[in-house]
C-alpha positions in Angstrom: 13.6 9.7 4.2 15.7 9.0 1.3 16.5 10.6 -2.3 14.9 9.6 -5.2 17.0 6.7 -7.2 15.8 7.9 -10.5 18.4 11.0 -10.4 20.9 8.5 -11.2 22.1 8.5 -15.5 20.2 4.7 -15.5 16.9 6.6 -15.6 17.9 9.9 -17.3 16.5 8.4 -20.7 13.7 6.1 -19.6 10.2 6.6 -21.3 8.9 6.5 -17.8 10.7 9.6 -16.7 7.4 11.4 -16.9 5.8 9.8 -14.3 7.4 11.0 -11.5 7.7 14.5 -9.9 10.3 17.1 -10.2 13.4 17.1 -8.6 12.4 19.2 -5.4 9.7 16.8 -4.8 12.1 13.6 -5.1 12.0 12.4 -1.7 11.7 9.2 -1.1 9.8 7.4 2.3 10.6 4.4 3.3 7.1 2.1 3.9 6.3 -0.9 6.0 3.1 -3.2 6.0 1.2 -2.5 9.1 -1.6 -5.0 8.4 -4.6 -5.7 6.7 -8.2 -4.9 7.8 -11.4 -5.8 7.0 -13.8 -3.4 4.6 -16.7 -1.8 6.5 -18.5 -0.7 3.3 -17.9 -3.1 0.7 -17.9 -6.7 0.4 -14.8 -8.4 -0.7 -12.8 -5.5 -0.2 -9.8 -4.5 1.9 -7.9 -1.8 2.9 -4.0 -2.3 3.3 -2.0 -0.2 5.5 1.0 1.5 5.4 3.2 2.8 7.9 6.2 5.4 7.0 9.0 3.8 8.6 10.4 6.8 10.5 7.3 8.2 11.4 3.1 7.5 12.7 1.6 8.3 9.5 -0.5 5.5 8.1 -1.2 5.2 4.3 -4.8 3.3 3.9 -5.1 2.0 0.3 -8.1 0.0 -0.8 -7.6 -3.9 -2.6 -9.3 -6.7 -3.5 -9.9 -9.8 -1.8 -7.4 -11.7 -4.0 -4.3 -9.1 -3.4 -5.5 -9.0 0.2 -5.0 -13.1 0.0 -2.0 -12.8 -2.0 -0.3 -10.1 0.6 -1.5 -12.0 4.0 0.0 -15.3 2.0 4.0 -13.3 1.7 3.4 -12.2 5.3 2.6 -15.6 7.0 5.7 -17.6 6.4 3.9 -20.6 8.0 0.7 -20.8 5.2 1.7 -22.4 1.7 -0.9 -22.9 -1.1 -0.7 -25.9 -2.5 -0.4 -24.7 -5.7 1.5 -21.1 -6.8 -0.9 -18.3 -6.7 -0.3 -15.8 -9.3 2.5 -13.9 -7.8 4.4 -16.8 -6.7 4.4 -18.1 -10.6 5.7 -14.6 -11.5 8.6 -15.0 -8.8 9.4 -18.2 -9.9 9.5 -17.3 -13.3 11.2 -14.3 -12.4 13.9 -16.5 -10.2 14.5 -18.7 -13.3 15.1 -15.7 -15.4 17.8 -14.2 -13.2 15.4 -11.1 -12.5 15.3 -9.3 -9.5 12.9 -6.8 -7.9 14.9 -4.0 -6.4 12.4 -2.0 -5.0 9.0 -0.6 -5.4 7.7 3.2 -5.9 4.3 3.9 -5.1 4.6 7.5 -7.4 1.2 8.6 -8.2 -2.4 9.9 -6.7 -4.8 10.5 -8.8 -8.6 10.8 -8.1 -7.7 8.0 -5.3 -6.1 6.1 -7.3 -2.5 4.9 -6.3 0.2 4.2 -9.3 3.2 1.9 -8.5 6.4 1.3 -10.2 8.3 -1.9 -10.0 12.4 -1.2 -10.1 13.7 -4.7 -11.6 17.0 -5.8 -12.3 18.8 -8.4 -14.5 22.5 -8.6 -15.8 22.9 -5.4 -14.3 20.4 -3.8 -16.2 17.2 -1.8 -14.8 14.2 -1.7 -15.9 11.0 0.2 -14.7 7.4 -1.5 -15.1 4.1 0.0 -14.4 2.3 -2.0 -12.2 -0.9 -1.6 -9.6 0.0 -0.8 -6.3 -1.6 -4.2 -4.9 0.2 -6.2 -6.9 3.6 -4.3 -6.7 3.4 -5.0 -3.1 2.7 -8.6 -3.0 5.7 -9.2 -5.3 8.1 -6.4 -3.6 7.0 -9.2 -0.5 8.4 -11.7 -2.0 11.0 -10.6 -2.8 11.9 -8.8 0.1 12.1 -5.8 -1.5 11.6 -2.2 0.0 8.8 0.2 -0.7 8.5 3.7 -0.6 6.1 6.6 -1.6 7.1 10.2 -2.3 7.3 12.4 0.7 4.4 14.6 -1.2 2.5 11.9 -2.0 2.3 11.2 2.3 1.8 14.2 2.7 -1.2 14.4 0.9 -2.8 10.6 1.2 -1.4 9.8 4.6 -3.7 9.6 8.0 -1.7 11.0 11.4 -2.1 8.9 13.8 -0.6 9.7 17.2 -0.2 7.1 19.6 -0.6 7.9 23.9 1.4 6.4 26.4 -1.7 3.9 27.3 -2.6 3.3 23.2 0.6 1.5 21.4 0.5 0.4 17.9 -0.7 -3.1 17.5 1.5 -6.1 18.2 3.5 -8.4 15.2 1.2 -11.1 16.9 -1.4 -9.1 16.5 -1.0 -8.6 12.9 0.0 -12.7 12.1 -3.5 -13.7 13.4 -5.3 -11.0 11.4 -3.1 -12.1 8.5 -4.3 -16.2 9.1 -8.2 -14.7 9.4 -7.8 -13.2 6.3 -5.9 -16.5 4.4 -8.8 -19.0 6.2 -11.5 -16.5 4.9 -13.2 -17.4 8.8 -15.0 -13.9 9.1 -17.2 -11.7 6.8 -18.5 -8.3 7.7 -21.5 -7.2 6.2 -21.7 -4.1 3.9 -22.1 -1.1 5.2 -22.4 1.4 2.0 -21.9 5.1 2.5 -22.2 7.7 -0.3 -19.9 10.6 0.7 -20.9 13.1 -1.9 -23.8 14.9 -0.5 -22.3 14.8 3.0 -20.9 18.8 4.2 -16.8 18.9 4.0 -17.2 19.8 8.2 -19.0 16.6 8.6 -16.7 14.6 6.5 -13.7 16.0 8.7 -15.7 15.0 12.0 -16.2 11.3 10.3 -12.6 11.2 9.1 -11.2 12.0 12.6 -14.0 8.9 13.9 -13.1 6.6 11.6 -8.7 7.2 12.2 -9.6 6.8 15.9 -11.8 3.6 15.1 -8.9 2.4 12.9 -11.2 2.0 10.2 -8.6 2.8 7.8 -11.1 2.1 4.8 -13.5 4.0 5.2 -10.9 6.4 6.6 -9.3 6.0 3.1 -13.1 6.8 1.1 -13.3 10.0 3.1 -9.7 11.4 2.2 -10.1 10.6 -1.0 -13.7 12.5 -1.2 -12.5 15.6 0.8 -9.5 15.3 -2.0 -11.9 15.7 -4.7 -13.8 18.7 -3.5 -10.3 21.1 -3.1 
């Protein structure tokens, strides 16, 4: 866990100052990419997950099938379109331009919804752009930037997961051949639709705990973010 950069005097006038939380809350968590799974109840979508670096908390949060492309592309050195994708054109332009991505701020939860800041650099200058979570992440990839989430934000959005002695996390091997799956487009599941809102909160805890267990983080991911709507 880290302290939040934006106490620093670079930020102390930025427009953007609102956006973030007070200075008891500044807390800063470090995240890594886990991997990228497959949606059960929607077709074309993803869920990408998270993982506090210091810590088993996962943070599930639901893309398109372009990011989802664009993400697996940063993360498998080996695959190279043959022309840039959208991100690559903005690192290159950003390359020529002297601009650097310092780091990324996932900073916001609201109704589901995650808001991202992008921390840039150039001549010594920083600047703060609002930017989808998605796409933050695909360019703090290539970048190799660092992203982190505020600690209340985890603790809020993030799923426990607790691993036994005979259950270990998945592999980095594990994660480069879901990652090529995902690139070659070779599987599809089929749509499995669920409409939370006339389910009973006691049920929706039983299919939350389910769903975690089945590493479904997506539909894990629907049911937070419904049981988050009812408190």
């Amino acid at each position: 866990m880290l302290n939040c950069p934006f106490k620093g005097a670079v930020y102390k006038d930025s427009p953007y100052k609102q956006l973030f939380f007070s200075i008891d809350d500044m807390s800063l968590v470090r995240l890594n990419i886990k991997g990228i799974s497959y949606s059960q109840t929607q077709n074309g979508a993803y869920a990408l997950i998270l993982n506090e670096v210091d810590g088993n908390r996962k943070l599930p949060i639901v893309i398109g099938a372009f990011e989802a492309q664009s993400i697996a592309i940063a993360l498998e050195k080996e695959i190279r379109p043959p022309r840039p994708l959208t991100h690559d054109l903005f690192k290159n332009f950003s390359d020529r331009f002297s601009i650097v991505i310092k780091q990324v701020i996932i900073h916001k939860l609201v109704d589901g919804v995650f808001y991202s800041s992008i921390i840039c650099e150039q001549n010594k200058i920083e600047e703060i752009i609002d930017a989808r979570t998605s796409d933050a992440i695909a360019l703090a990839l290539r970048f190799n930037a660092p992203i982190f989430t505020y600690k209340t934000i985890l603790d809020k959005a993030g799923i426990y997961l607790k691993f036994s002695s005979a259950s270990e996390p998945e592999s980095e091997e594990d994660k480069s051949i879901e990652v090529k799956e995902i690139v070659q487009k070779k599987e599809e599941k089929p749509a499995d639709k669920f409409n939370f809102s006339n389910i009973p909160m006691g049920e929706l805890q039983i299919m939350l705990e389910k769903a975690v267990i089945e590493e479904d983080y997506e539909k894990a991911a629907r049911i937070r973010d419904e049981i988050d709507k009812r408190k």
